[in-house]
ZAFI-557450 format. One record per residue: residue in three letters; x, y, z of N, C-alpha, C, O, CB in turn. Coordinates in steps of 0.001 Angstrom, whole numbers, padded with zeros to 6 digits, always signed. Atoms other than C-alpha are relative to their C-alpha. Glycine has a CB too. Layout:
! residues N
ALAXYZXYZXYZXYZXYZ ...
This chain:
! residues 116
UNK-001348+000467-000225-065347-086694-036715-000061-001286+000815-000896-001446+001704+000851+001078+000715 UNK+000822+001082-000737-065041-090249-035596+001762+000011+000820+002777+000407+000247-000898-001769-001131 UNK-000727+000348-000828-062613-091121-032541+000604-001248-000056-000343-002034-000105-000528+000161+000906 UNK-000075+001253+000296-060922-094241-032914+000992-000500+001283+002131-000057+001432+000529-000214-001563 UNK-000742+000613-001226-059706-096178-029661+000948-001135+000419+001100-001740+001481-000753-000230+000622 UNK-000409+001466-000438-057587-098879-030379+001233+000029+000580+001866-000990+000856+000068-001024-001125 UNK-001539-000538-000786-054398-097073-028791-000358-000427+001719+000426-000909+002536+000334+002241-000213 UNK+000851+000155-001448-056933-097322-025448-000390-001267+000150-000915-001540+001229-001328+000852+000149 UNK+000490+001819-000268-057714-101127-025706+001194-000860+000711+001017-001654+001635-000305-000958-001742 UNK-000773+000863-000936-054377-102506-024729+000041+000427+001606+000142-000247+002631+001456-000021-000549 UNK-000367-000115-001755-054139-100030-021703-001298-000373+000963-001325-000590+002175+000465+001800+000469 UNK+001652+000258-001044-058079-100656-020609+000381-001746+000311+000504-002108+001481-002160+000266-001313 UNK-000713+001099-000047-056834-104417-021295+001450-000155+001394+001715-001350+001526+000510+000000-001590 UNK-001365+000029-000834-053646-104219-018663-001113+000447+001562-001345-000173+002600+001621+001525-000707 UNK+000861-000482-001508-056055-102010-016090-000778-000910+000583-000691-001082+001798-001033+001159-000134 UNK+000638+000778-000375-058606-104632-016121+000356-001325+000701-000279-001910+001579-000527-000064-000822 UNK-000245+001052-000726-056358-107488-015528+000862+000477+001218+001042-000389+002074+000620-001046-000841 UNK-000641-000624-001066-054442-105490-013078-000806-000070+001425-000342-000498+002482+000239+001426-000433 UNK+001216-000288-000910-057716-104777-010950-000412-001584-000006-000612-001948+001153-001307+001244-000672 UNK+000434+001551-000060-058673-108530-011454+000914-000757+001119+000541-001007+002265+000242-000786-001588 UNK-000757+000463-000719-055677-110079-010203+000332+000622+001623+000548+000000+002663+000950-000021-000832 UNK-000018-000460-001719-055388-107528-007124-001183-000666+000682-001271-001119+001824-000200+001816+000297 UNK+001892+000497-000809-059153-108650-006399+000320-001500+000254-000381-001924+001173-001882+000098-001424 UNK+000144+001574+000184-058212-112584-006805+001349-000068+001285+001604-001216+001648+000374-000821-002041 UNK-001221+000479-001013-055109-112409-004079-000847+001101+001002-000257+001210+002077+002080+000346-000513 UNK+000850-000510-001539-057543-110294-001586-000989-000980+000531-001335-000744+001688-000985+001445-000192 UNK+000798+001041-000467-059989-113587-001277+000608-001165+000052+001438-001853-000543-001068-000150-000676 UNK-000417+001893-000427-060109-116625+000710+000108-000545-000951+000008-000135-002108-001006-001040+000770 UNK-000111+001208+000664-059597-119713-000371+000239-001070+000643+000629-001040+001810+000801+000026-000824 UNK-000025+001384-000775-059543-123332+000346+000153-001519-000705-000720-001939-001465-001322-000044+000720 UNK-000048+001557+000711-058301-127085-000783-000256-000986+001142+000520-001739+001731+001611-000426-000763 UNK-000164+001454-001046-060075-129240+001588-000868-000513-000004-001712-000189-000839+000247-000019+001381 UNK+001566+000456-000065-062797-131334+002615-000893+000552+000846-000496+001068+001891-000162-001294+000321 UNK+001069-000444-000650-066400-130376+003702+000028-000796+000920+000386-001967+000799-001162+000100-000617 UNK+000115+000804-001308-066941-131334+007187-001501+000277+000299-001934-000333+001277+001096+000518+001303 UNK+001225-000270-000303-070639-129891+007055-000423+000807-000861+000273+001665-001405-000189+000407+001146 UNK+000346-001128+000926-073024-128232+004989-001503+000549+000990-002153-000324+001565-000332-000667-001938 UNK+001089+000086-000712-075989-126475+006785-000887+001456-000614-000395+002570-000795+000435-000079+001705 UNK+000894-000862+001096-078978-124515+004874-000994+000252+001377-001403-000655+002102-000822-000999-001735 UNK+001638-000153-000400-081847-122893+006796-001132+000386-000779-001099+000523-002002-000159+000885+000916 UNK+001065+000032+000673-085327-122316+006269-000228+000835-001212-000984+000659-002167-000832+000194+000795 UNK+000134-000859+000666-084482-119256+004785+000894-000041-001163+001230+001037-001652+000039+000948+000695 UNK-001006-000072+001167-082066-120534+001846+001393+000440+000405+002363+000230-000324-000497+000988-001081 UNK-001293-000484-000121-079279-118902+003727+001232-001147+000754+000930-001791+001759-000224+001377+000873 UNK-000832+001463-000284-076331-121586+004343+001426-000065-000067+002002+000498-000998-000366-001063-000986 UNK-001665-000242+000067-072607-122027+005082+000147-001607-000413-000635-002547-000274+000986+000610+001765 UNK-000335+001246-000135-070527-124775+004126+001586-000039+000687+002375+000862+000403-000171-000676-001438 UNK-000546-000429-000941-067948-125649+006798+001394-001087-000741+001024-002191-001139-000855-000170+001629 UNK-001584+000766+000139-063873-127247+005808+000486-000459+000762-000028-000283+001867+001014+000556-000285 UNK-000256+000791-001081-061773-129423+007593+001151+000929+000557+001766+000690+001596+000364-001592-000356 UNK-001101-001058-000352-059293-126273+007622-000430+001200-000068-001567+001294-000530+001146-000002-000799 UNK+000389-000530+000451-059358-123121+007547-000264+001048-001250-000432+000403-002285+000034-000052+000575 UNK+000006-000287+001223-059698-120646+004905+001246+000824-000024+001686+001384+000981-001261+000606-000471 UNK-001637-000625-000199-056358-119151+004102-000226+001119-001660-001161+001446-002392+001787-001807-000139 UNK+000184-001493+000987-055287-116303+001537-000189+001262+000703+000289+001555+001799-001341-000019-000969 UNK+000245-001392-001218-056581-112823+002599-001672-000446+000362-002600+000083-000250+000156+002166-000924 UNK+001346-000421+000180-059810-113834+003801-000580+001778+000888+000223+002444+001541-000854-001478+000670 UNK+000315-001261-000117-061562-110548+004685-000274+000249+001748-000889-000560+002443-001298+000280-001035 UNK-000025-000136-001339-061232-108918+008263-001628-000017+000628-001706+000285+001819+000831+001366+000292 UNK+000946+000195-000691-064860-109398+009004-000467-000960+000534-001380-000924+001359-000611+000302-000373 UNK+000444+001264-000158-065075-112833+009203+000216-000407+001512+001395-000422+001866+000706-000909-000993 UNK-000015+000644-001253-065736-114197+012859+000697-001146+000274+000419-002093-000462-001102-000251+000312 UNK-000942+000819-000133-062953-116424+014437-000473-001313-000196+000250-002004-000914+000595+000174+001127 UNK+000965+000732+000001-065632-119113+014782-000398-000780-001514-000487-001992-001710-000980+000858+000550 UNK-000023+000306+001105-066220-119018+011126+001013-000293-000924+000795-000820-002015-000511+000624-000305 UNK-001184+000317+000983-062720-119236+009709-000066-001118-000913+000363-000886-002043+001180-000244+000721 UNK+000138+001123+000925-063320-122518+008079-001447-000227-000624-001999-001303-000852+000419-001247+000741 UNK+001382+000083+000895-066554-121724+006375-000072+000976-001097+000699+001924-000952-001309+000271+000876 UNK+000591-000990+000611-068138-119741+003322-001478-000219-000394-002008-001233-000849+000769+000291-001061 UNK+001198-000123+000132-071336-118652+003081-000607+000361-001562-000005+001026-002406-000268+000917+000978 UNK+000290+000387+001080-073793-119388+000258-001696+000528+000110-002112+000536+001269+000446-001593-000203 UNK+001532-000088+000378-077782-118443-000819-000515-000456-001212-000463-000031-002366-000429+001265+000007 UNK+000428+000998+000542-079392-121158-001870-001385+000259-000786-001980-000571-001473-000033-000949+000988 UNK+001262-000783+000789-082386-118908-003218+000350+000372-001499-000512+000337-002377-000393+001506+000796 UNK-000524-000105+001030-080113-118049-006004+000449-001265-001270+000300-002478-001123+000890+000625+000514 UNK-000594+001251+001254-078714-120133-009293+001330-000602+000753+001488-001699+001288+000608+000847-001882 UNK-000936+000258-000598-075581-119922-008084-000002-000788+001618+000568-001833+001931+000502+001162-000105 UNK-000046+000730-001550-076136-120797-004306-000789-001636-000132-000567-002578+000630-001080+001179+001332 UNK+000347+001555+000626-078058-123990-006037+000951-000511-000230+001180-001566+000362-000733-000213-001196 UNK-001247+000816+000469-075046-124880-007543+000676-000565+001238+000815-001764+001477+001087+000927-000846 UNK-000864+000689-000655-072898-124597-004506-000315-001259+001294+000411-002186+001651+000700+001061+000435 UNK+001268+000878-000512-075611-126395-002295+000474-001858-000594+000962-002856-000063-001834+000803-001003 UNK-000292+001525+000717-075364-129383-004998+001283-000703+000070+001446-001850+000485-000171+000061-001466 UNK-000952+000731-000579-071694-129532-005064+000284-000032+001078+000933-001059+001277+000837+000105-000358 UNK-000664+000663-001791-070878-129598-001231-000696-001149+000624-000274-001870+001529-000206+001212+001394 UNK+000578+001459-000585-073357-132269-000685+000692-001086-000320+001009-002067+000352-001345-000371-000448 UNK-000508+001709+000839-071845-134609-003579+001695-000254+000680+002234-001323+000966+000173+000196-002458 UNK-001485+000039-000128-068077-133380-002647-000219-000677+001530+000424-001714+001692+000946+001684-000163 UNK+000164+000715-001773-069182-134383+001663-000206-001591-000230+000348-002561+000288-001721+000690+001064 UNK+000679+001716+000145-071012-137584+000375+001216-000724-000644+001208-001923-000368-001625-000225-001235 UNK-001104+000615+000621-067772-138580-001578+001329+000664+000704+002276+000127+000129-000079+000226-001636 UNK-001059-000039-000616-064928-137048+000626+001003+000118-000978+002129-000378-000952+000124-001006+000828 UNK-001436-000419+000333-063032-135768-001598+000626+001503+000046-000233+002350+000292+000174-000416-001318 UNK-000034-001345+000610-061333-132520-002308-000281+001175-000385+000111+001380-001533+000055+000022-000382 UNK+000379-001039+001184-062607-129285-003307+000671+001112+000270+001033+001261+001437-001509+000392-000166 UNK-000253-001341-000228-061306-125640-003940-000757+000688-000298-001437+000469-001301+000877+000447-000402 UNK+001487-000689-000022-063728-123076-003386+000807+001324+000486+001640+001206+001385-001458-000757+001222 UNK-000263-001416+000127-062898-119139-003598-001282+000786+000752-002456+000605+000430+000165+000399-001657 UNK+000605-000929-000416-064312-116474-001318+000262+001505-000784+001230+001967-001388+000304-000072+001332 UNK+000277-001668+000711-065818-112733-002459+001121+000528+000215+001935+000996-000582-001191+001092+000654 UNK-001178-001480-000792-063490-110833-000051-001029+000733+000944-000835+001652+001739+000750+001567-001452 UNK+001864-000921-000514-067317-109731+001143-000382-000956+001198-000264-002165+001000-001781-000149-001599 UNK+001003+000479-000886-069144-110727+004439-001424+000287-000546-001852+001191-001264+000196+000627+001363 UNK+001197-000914+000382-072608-111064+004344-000640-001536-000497+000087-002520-000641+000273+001555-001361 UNK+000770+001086+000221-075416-113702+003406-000626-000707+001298-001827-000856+001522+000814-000897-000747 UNK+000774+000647-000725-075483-115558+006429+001028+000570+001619+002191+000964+001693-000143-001840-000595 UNK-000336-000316-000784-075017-114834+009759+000330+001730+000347+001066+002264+001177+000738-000839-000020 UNK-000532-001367+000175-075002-111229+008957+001609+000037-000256+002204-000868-000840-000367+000841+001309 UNK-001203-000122+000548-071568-109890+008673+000870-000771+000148+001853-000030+000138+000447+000868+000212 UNK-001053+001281-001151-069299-112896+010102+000779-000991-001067+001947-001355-000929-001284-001369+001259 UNK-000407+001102+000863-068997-115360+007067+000357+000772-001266-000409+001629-001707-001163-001164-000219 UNK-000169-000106+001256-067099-114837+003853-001196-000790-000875-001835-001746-000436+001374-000474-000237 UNK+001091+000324+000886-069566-115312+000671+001415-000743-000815+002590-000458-001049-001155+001468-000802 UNK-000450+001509+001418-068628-118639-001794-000028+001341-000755-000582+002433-000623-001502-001804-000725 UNK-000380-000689+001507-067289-117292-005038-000996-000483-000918-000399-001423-001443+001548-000425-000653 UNK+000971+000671+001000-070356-118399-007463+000352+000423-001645-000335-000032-002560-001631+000527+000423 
């Protein structure tokens, strides 16, 4: 007997963007310029805004850090964001950049993680 699910696709469809969109208004966010980018030895690295991060960023984040998200530069992704915050600092312009909702990467728990 075969089961056929396509009655279950629009509602898995609705759940998914449901759960998406709750997840996308629980993380930082930010439209500004880099004021610093700083990597250590160990790949682990924040990059710091001229504001801070607004939205929900996540209650772990240290007052200190409000205008940063943290990045690992050991990864593809943390390459990427590495590359653009240098070019976006070296050219002063603009960027928006999305946090997890997650501490964690650098500084132990304190810094929201870049959205990669």
């Amino acid at each position: 007997m075969k089961i056929t699910t396509t009655r279950s696709k629009p509602l898995l469809l609705s759940l998914t963007l449901l759960v998406m969109s709750t997840q996308a208004q629980a993380l930082g966010s930010i439209n500004g310029k880099i004021t610093a980018v700083r990597v250590d030895g160990s790949g682990k690295g924040m990059v710091y805004f001229d504001k801070p991060i607004t939205g929900q960023p996540p209650s772990c984040v240290h007052d200190a850090y409000k205008n940063a998200l943290g990045f690992n530069a050991n990864t593809e992704g943390g390459k990427a964001v590495l590359s653009f915050a240098l070019a976006a600092k070296a050219t002063n312009v603009d960027v928006e950049a999305y946090g997890t909702g997650q501490c964690g990467i650098y500084g132990g728990l304190i810094v929201e993680i870049w959205c990669t």
